[in-house]
C-alpha positions in Angstrom: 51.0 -52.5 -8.7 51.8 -48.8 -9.2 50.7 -46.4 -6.9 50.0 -42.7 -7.7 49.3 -40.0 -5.1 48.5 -36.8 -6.5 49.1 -34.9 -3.1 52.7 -35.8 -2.8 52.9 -34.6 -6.5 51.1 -31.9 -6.2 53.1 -31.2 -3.0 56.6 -31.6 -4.8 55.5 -28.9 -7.8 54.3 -26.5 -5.0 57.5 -26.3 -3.6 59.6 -26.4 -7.0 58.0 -23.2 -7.7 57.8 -21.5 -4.9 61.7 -22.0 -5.0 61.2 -20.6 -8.3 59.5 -17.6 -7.3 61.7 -16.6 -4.5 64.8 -17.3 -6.8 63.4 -14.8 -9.0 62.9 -12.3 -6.5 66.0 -12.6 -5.1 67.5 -12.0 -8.3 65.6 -8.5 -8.9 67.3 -7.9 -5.9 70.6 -8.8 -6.7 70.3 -6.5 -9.9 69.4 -3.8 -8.0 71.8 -4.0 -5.2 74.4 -4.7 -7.7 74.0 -1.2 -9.2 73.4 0.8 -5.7 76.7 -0.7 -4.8 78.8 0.0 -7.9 77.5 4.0 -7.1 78.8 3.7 -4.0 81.8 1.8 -3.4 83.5 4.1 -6.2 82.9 7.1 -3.6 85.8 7.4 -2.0 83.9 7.7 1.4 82.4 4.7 1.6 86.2 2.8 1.3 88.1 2.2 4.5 91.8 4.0 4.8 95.2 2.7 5.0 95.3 2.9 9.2 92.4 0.9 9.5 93.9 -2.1 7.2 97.0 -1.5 9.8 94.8 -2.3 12.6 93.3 -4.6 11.7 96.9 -6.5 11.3 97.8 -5.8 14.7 94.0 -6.8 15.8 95.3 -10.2 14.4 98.8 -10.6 16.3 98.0 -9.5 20.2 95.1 -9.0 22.7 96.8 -6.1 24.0 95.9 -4.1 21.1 92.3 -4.7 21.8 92.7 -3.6 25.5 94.6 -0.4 24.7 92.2 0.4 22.5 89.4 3.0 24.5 86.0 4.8 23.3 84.9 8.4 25.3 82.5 6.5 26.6 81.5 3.3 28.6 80.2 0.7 26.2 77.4 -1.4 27.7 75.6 -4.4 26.6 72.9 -3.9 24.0 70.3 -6.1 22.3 71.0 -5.0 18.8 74.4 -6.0 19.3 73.5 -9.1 20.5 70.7 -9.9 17.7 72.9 -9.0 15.0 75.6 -11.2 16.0 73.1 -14.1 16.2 72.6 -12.9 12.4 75.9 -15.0 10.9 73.3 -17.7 12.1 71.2 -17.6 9.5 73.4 -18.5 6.7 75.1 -21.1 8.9 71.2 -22.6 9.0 70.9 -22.2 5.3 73.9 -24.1 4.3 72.7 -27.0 6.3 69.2 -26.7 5.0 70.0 -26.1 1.0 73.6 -27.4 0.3 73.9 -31.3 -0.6 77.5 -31.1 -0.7 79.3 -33.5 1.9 81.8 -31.2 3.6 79.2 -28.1 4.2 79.8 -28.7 8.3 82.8 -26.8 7.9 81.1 -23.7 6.6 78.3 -24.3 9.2 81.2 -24.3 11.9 82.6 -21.3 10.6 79.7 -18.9 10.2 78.5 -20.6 14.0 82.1 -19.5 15.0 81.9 -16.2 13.8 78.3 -15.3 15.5 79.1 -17.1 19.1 82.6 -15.2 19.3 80.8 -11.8 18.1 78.4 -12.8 20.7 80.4 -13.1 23.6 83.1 -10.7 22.8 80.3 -7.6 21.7 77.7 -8.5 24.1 78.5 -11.1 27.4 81.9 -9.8 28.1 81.8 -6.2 26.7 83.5 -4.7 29.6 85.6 -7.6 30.8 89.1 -6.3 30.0 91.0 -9.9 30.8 88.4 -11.7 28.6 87.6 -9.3 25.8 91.1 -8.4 24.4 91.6 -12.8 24.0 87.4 -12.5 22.7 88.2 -9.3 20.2 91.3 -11.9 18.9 89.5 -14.5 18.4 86.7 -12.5 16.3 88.9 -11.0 13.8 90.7 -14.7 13.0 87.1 -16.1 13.0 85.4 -13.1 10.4 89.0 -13.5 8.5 88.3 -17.0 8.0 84.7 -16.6 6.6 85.3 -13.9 4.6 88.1 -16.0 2.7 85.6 -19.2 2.9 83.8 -16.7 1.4 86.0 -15.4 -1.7 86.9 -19.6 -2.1 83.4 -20.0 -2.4 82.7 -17.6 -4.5 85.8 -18.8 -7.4 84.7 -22.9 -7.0 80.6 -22.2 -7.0 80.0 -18.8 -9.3 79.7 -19.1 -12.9 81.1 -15.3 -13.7 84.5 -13.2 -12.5 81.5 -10.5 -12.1 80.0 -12.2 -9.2 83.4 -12.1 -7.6 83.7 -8.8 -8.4 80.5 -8.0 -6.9 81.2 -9.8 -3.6 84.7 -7.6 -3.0 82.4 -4.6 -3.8 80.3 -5.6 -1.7 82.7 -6.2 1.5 84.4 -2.6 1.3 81.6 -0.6 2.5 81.1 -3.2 5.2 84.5 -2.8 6.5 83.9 1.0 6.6 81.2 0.0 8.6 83.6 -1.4 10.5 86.3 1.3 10.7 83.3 4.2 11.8 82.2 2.0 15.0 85.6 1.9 16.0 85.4 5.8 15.2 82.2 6.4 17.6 82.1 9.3 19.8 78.7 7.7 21.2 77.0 4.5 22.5 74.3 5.1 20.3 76.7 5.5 16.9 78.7 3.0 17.8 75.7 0.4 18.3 74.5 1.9 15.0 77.7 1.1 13.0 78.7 -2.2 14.3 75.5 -3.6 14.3 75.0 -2.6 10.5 78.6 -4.4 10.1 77.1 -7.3 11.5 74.2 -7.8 10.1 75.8 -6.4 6.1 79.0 -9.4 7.3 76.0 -11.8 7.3 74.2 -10.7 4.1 77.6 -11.2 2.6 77.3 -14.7 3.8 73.7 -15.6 3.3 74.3 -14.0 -1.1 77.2 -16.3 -1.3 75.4 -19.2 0.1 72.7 -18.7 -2.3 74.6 -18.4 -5.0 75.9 -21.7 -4.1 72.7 -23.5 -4.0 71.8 -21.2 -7.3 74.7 -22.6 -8.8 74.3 -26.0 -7.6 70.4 -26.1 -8.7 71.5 -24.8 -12.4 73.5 -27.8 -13.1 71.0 -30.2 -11.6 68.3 -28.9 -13.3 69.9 -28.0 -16.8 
């Protein structure tokens, strides 16, 4: 004997479109931001300079960089620091929640990385000089490895060079971001610019996921 329940149906075309909706939404978005950022990124201000790609090198190779490095002030622990670190968790939760594709732990484990190393090294141990150099380390290998998970991603998932295009775009600005918190004068800039760089870092990563499930949806559904 068949069985029909028209809740469960009714339940399962719910959901279909409001996936719908918020795809279309996200796409107006994605229009719009795609213009703002072509404006901006060809202003030469909004680039990083050659010194701050050579840091970021060294950054890579020793913890005594970090330590040598110094800000006029005495950086202290701060909540927005911390919340935006815990912000690489959301697309870490998304790609668990969205993705079918079998080895999607390894994003999840880099994205988790990159927030609990940000976490410790910006918030816990901010002014622990033996710790934070090692911490600092560990946070540029962890943000270099999503952000080239991230440009793989974005060659095996998206249908156009564009979107490639768009994502690269999209980092420079956050890596000026970057640059001008290690540039602060104050506590209060220097929250302002690295917590934007966190939270823009996870953007980055929550767009590229999306566009992976987009991707993923188009073929299933086409």
């Amino acid at each position: 004997t068949n069985s029909f329940h028209p809740k469960t149906t009714s339940t399962i075309v719910s959901k279909h479109n409001s996936l719908l909706l918020i795809k279309d939404l996200i796409d107006v978005m994605y229009d719009k931001t795609h213009l703002f950022l072509i404006q901006k990124v060809s202003e030469a201000e909004w680039l990083p300079d050659t010194q701050f790609w050579l840091n970021q090198a060294k950054g890579m190779v020793s913890p005594k960089y970090h330590k040598q490095k110094s800000f006029p002030f005495r950086v202290e622990q701060s909540y927005v620091i911390a919340i935006s670190s815990l912000s690489y968790l959301l697309p870490a939760i998304c790609m668990i929640c969205v993705i079918e594709r079998g080895n999607k732990w390894i994003d999840f484990i880099v994205y988790s990385m990159m927030s609990m190393v940000s976490l410790f090294g910006d918030y816990f141990y901010v002014n622990t000089q033996h710790l934070n150099g090692k911490l600092h380390l560990m946070d540029q290998w962890t943000a270099t490895s999503a952000i080239t998970l991230n440009f793989y991603k974005c060659y095996a998932f998206w249908d156009s060079h564009l979107d490639f295009i768009w994502i690269f775009g999209l980092s420079l600005p956050a890596f000026k971001l970057l640059q001008l918190s290690r540039q602060a004068q104050t506590m209060e800039n220097w929250i302002f610019f690295h917590s934007i760089w966190h939270f823009w870092g996870s953007l980055i990563c929550f767009v590229v996921v999306y566009n992976e499930w987009n991707f993923a949806y188009s073929k299933k559904y086409s």
